[in-house]
N, C-alpha and C positions, 0 to 999 in steps of 0.2 A: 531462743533455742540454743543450747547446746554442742558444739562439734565434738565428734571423738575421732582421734587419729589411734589408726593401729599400725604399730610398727613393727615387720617380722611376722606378718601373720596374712598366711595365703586366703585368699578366698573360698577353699574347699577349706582348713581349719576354721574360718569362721563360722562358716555354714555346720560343719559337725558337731562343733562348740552350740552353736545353737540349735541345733536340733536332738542331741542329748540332751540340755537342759530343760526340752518342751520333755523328753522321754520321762526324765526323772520327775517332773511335777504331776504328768499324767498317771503316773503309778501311783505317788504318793494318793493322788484325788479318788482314783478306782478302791484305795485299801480304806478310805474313809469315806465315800460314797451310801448314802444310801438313798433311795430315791422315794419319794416322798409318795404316799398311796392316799389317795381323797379316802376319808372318812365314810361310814357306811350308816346309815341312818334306820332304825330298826322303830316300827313303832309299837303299842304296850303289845295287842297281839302275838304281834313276831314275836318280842321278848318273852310272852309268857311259852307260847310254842317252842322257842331255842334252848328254852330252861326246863322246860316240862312243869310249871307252876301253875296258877291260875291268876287272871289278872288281879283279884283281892292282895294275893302276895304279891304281884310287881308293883302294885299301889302302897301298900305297906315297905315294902323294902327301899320307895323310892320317900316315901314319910321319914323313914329311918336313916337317910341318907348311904345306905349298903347300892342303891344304885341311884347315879345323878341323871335328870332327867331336861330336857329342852323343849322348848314351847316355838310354834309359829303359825301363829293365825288360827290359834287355840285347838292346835294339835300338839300331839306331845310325840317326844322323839326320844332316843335312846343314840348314843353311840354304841355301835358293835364292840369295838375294842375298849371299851369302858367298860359294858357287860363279861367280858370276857374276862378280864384283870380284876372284877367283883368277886371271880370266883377263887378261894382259896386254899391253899394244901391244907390240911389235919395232920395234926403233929400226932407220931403216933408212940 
């Protein structure tokens, strides 16, 4: 382990010295924070009701790879946010 000697530096400058530098990193982490939201699981139903389609189209759409689809324990799943980023603007 390492010793550091501070020469010229009070103990209240230490202490402000170090607790501006917690201040400055904690801003920098808040301005690039984001916090992470669990994923929302939709299955073909829900999909077809969110979109107003029939499940024929969310099975076709997901043939078509226009929506990617997840399996477990031979259900099928849908991410929300995957649904939601399928849909897109018309140049007009």
């Amino acid at each position: 382990m390492q010793t550091v000697q501070l020469i010229s530096v009070t103990p209240e400058q230490l202490q402000n010295a170090i607790i501006e530098g917690v201040k400055t990193q904690l801003q920098d982490l808040k301005k690039h924070f984001e916090p992470k939201t669990p994923n929302e699981y939709l299955t073909r139903v829900e999909v077809a009701e969110l979109l107003k389609i029939n499940l024929a189209t969310v099975h076709n759409w997901t043939k078509k790879s226009i929506l990617i689809s997840y399996q477990i324990g031979g259900r099928v799943y849908y991410k929300r946010n995957e649904v939601e980023n399928a849909i897109v603007e018309l140049k007009k």
